[in-house]
ROKOL-558602 format. One record per residue: residue number from 1; residue in three letters; x negated, y, z negated of N, C-alpha, C, CB in turn. Coordinates in steps of 0.001 Angstrom, whole numbers, plus 524288, in hexadecimal, padded with zeros to 5 digits. Glycine has a CB too. Layout:
! residues N
(NUM,ALA,(X,Y,Z),(X,Y,Z),(X,Y,Z),(X,Y,Z))
...
! end
This chain:
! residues 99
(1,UNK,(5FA11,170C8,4184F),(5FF5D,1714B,41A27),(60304,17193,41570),(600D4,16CB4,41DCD))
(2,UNK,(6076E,174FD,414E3),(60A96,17662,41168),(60F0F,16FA5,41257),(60D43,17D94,41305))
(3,UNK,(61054,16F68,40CDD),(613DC,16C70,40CD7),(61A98,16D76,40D3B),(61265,16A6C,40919))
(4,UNK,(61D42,16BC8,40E57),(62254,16EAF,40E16),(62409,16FAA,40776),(6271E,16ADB,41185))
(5,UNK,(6234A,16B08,40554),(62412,16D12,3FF24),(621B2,170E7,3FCA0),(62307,169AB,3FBD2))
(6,UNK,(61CF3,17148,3FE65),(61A1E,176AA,3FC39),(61AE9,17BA1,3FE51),(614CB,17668,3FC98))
(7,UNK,(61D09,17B57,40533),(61F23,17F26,4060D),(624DF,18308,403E9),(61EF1,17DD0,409BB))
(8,UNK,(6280B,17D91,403F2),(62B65,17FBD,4005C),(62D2A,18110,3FD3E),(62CA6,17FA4,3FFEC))
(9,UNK,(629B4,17EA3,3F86D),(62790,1825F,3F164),(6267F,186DF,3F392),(620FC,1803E,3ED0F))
(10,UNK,(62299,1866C,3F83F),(621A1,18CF3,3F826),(6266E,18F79,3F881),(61E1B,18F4F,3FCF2))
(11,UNK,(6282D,18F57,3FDBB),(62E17,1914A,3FF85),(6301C,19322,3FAF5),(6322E,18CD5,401F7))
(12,UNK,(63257,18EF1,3F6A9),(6366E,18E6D,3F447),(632A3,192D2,3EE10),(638C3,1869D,3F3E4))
(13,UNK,(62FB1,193ED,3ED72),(62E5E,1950B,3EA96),(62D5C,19C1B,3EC26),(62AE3,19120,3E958))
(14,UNK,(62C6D,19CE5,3EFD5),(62B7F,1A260,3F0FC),(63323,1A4B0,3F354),(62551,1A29A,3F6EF))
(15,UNK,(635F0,1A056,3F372),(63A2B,1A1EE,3F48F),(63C3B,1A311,3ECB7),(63D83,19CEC,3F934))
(16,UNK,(63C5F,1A068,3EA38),(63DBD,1A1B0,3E397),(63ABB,1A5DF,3E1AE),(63C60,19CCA,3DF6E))
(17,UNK,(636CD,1A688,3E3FE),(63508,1ADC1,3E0BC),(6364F,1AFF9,3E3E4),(62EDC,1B072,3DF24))
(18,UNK,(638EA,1B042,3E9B9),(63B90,1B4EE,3EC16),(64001,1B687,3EA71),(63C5F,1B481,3F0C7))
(19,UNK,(64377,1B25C,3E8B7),(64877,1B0D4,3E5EF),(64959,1B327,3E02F),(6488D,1AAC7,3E586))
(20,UNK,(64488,1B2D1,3DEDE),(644E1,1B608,3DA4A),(64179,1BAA6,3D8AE),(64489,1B2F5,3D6AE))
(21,UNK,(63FFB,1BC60,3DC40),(63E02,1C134,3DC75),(63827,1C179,3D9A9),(64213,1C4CC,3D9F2))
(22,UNK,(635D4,1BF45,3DC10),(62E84,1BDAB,3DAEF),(62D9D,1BEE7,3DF0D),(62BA1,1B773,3D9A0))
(23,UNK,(62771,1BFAA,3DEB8),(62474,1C046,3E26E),(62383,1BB33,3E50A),(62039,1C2B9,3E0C8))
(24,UNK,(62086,1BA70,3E8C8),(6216A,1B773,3EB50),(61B5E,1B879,3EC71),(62613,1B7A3,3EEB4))
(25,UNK,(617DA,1B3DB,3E9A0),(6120E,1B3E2,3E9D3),(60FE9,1ADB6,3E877),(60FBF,1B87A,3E554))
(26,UNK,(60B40,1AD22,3EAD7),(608D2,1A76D,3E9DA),(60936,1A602,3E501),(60350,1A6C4,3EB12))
(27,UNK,(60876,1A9A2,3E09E),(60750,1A745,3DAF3),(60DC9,1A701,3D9E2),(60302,1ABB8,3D5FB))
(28,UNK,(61069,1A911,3DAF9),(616FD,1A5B6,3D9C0),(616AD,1A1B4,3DD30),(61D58,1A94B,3DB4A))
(29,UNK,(615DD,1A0BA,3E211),(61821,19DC2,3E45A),(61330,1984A,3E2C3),(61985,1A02C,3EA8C))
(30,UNK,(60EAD,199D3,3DEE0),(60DB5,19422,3E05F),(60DBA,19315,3D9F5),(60777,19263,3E486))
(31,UNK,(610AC,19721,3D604),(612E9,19562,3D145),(61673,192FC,3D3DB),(614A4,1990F,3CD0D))
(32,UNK,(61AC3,19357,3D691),(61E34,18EFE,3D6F8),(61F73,18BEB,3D873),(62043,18EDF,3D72A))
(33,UNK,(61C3C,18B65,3DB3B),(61B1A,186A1,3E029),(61769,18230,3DCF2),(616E8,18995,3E693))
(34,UNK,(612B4,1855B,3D94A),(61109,18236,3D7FD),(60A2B,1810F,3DAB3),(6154D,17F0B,3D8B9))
(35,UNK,(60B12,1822F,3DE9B),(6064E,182BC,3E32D),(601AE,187B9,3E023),(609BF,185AA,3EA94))
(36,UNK,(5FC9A,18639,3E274),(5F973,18A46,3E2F0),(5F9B4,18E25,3E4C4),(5F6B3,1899B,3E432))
(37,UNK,(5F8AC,193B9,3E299),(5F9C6,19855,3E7F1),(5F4B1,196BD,3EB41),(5F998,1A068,3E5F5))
(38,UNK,(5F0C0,194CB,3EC4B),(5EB6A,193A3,3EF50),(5EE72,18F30,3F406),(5E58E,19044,3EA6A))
(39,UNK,(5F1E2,18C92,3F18A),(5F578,18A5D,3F57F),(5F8F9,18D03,3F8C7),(5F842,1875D,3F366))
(40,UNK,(5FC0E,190E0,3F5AA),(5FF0E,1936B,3F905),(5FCAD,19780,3FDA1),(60256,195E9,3F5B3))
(41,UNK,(5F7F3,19864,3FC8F),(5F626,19D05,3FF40),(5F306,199C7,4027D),(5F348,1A1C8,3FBFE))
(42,UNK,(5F016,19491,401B5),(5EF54,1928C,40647),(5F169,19235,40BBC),(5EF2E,18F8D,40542))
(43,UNK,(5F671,18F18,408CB),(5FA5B,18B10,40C57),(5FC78,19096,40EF9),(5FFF2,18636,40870))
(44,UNK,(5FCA9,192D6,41636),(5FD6E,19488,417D9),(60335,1943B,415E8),(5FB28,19407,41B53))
(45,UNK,(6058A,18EAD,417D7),(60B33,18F97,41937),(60E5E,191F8,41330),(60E03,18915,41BAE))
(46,UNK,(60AF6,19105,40DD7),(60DAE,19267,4093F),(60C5B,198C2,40878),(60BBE,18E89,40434))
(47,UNK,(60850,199C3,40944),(60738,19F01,40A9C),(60B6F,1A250,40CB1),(6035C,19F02,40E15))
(48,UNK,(60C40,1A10F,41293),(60F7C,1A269,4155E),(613ED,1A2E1,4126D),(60FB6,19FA7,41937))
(49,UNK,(616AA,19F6B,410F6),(61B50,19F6C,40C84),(61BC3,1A334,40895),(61B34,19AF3,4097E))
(50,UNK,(6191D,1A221,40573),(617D5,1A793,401FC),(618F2,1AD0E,402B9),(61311,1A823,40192))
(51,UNK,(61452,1AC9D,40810),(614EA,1B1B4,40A2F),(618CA,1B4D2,40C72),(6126E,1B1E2,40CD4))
(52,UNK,(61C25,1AFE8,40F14),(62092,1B319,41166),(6240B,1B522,40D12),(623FA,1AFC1,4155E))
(53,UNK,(623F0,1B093,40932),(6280B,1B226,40396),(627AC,1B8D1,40319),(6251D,1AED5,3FC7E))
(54,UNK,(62164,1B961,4024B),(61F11,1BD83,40070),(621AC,1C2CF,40259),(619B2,1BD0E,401C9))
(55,UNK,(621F8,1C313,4073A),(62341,1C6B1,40B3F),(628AA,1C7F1,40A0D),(62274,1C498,410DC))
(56,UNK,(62BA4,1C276,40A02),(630F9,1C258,40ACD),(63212,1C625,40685),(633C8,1BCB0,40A87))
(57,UNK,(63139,1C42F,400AB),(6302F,1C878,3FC2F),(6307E,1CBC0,3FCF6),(62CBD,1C937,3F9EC))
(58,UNK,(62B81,1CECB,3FEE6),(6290A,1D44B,3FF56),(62BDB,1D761,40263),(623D1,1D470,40162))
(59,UNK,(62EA3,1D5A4,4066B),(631A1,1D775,40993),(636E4,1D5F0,40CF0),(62EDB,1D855,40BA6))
(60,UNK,(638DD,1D457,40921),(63E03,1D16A,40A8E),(64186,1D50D,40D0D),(640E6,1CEF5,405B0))
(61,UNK,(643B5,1D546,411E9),(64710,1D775,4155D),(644D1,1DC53,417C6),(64BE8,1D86F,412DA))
(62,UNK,(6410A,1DC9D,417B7),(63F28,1E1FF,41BAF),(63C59,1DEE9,420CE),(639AA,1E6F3,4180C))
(63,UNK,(63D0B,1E3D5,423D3),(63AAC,1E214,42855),(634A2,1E0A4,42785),(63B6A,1E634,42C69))
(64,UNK,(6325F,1E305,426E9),(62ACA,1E194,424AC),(62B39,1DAD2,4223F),(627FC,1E74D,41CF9))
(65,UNK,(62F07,1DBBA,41E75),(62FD9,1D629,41C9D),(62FA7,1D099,41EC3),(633BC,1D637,41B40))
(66,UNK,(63516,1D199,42469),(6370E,1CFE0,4269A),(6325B,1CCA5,42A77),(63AA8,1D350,427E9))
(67,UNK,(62DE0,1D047,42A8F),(62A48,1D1D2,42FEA),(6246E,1CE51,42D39),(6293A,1DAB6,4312F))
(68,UNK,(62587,1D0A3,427AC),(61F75,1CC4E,42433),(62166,1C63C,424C5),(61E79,1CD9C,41B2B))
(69,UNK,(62788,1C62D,423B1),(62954,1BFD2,4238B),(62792,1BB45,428AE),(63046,1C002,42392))
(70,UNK,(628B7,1C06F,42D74),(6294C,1BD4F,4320A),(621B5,1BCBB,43196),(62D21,1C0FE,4387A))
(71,UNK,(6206F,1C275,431AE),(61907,1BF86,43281),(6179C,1BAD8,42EBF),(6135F,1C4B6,43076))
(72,UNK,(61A76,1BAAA,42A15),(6182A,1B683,426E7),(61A11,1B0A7,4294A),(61A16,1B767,4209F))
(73,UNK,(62074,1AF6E,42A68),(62130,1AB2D,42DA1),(61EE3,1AA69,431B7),(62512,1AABA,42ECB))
(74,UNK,(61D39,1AD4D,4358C),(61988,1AD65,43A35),(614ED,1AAFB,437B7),(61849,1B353,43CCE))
(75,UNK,(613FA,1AB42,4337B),(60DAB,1AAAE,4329A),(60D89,1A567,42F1F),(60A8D,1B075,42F07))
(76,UNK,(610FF,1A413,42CCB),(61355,19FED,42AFC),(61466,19B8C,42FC1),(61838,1A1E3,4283E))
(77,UNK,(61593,19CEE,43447),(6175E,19A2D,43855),(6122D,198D8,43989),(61AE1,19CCB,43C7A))
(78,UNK,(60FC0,19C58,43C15),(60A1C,19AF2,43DDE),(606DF,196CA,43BAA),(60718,19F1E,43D40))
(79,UNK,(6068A,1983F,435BC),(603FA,194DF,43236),(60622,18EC8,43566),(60629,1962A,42B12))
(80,UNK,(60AD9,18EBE,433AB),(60E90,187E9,434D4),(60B44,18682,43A9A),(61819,1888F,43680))
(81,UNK,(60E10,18B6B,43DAC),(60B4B,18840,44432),(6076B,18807,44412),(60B8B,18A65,449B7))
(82,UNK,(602A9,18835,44239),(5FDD0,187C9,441D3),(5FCD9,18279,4402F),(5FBCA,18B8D,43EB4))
(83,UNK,(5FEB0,1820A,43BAF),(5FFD4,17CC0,438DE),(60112,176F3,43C78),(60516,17E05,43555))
(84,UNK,(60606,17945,440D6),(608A5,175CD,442DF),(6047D,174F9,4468B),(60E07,176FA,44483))
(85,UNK,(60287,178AF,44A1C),(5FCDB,1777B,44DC3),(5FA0C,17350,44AF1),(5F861,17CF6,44E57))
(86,UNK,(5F744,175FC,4476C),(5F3ED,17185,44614),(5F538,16AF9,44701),(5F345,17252,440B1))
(87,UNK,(5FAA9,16B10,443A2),(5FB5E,16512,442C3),(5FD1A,1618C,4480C),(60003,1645B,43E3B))
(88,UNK,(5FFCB,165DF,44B83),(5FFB8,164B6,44F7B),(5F9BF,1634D,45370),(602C2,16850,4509E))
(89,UNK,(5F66A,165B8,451AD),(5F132,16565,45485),(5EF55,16074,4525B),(5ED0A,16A5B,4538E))
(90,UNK,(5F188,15ED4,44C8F),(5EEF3,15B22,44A2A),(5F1CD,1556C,44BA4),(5EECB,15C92,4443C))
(91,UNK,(5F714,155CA,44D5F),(5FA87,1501A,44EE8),(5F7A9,14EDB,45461),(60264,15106,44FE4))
(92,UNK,(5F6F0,1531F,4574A),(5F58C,15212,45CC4),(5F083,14F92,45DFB),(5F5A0,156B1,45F7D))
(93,UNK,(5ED2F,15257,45A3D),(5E7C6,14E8F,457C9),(5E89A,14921,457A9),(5E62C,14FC0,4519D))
(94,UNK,(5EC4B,149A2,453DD),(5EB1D,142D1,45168),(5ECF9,13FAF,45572),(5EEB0,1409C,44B63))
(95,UNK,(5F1C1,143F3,45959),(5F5FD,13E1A,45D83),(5F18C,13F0E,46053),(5FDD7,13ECC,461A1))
(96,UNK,(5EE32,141F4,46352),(5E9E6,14095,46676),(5E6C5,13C84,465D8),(5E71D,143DF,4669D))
(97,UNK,(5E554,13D69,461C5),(5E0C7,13958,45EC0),(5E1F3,133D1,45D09),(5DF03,13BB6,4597F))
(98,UNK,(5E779,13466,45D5A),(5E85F,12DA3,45D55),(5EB97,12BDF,462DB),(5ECB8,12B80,45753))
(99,UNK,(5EB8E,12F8E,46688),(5EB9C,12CD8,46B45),(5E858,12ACB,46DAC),(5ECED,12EBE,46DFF))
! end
Protein backbone atom coordinates (compact mmCIF):
# COMPACT_ATOMS: atom_id res chain seq x y z
CA UNK A 1 0.00 0.00 0.00
CA UNK A 2 1.29 3.49 -1.06
CA UNK A 3 1.83 5.88 1.68
CA UNK A 4 0.46 9.37 1.45
CA UNK A 5 4.02 10.85 1.86
CA UNK A 6 5.36 8.84 -0.83
CA UNK A 7 2.51 9.53 -2.85
CA UNK A 8 3.01 12.96 -2.73
CA UNK A 9 6.94 13.16 -3.53
CA UNK A 10 5.61 11.45 -6.35
CA UNK A 11 2.86 14.06 -7.14
CA UNK A 12 5.04 16.85 -6.25
CA UNK A 13 7.94 15.73 -8.15
CA UNK A 14 6.45 14.85 -11.60
CA UNK A 15 4.52 18.17 -11.13
CA UNK A 16 8.43 20.27 -11.03
CA UNK A 17 9.64 18.61 -14.32
CA UNK A 18 6.32 19.53 -15.97
CA UNK A 19 6.93 23.05 -14.64
CA UNK A 20 10.00 23.13 -16.08
CA UNK A 21 9.86 21.54 -19.08
CA UNK A 22 11.38 17.78 -18.55
CA UNK A 23 10.25 14.83 -19.43
CA UNK A 24 8.37 13.25 -17.22
CA UNK A 25 9.88 9.53 -16.68
CA UNK A 26 10.66 7.00 -13.72
CA UNK A 27 14.42 7.71 -13.76
CA UNK A 28 13.60 11.60 -13.00
CA UNK A 29 10.99 10.93 -10.91
CA UNK A 30 12.81 8.47 -8.72
CA UNK A 31 16.13 10.86 -8.96
CA UNK A 32 13.98 13.07 -7.05
CA UNK A 33 12.03 11.46 -4.96
CA UNK A 34 14.80 9.50 -4.09
CA UNK A 35 12.83 6.08 -4.45
CA UNK A 36 13.74 3.11 -6.67
CA UNK A 37 12.35 3.13 -10.23
CA UNK A 38 11.63 -1.02 -9.35
CA UNK A 39 9.47 0.79 -6.73
CA UNK A 40 7.83 3.07 -8.80
CA UNK A 41 6.85 0.65 -11.44
CA UNK A 42 5.72 -1.75 -8.91
CA UNK A 43 3.51 0.34 -6.73
CA UNK A 44 0.37 0.46 -9.04
CA UNK A 45 -0.91 3.62 -7.45
CA UNK A 46 2.80 5.45 -8.16
CA UNK A 47 2.81 4.04 -11.51
CA UNK A 48 -0.46 5.35 -12.16
CA UNK A 49 0.89 8.82 -11.14
CA UNK A 50 3.65 8.92 -13.33
CA UNK A 51 1.75 7.83 -15.96
CA UNK A 52 -0.88 10.18 -16.02
CA UNK A 53 1.98 12.99 -15.65
CA UNK A 54 3.30 11.27 -18.76
CA UNK A 55 0.25 11.71 -20.97
CA UNK A 56 -0.59 15.00 -19.54
CA UNK A 57 3.00 16.00 -21.17
CA UNK A 58 2.63 14.28 -24.34
CA UNK A 59 -0.53 15.71 -24.91
CA UNK A 60 -1.61 18.53 -23.08
CA UNK A 61 -4.97 20.09 -24.38
CA UNK A 62 -6.05 17.93 -27.23
CA UNK A 63 -8.83 15.91 -27.32
CA UNK A 64 -6.78 12.28 -27.57
CA UNK A 65 -5.06 13.86 -24.57
CA UNK A 66 -7.98 14.76 -22.77
CA UNK A 67 -9.36 11.00 -23.53
CA UNK A 68 -5.65 9.09 -22.42
CA UNK A 69 -6.08 11.28 -19.00
CA UNK A 70 -9.61 10.16 -18.32
CA UNK A 71 -8.57 6.20 -19.27
CA UNK A 72 -5.58 6.63 -17.02
CA UNK A 73 -7.77 8.11 -13.90
CA UNK A 74 -10.33 5.37 -14.61
CA UNK A 75 -7.58 2.96 -14.22
CA UNK A 76 -6.02 4.67 -11.37
CA UNK A 77 -9.53 4.56 -9.77
CA UNK A 78 -9.94 0.93 -10.26
CA UNK A 79 -6.58 0.15 -8.89
CA UNK A 80 -7.86 2.26 -5.33
CA UNK A 81 -11.40 0.35 -5.45
CA UNK A 82 -9.84 -2.78 -5.65
CA UNK A 83 -7.68 -1.87 -2.82
CA UNK A 84 -10.71 -0.60 -0.81
CA UNK A 85 -12.54 -4.23 -1.48
CA UNK A 86 -9.96 -5.99 -0.20
CA UNK A 87 -9.56 -4.20 3.14
CA UNK A 88 -12.99 -4.07 3.37
CA UNK A 89 -13.19 -7.97 2.87
CA UNK A 90 -10.39 -7.99 5.41
CA UNK A 91 -12.28 -5.74 8.50
CA UNK A 92 -15.34 -7.92 7.93
CA UNK A 93 -13.09 -11.00 8.48
CA UNK A 94 -11.66 -9.98 11.53
CA UNK A 95 -15.37 -8.30 13.03
CA UNK A 96 -16.72 -11.86 12.14
CA UNK A 97 -14.09 -13.68 13.75
CA UNK A 98 -14.18 -11.98 16.91
CA UNK A 99 -17.83 -12.21 17.22
Amino acid sequence: MTNTNTLNSVERACAELLRNGQAVTFTAVAARTGLGRTTLYRDAMLRGVIEENRHRAAASGTLTGITDEIATLRDALDTLAASVRRHEEQLRRLTSRDS
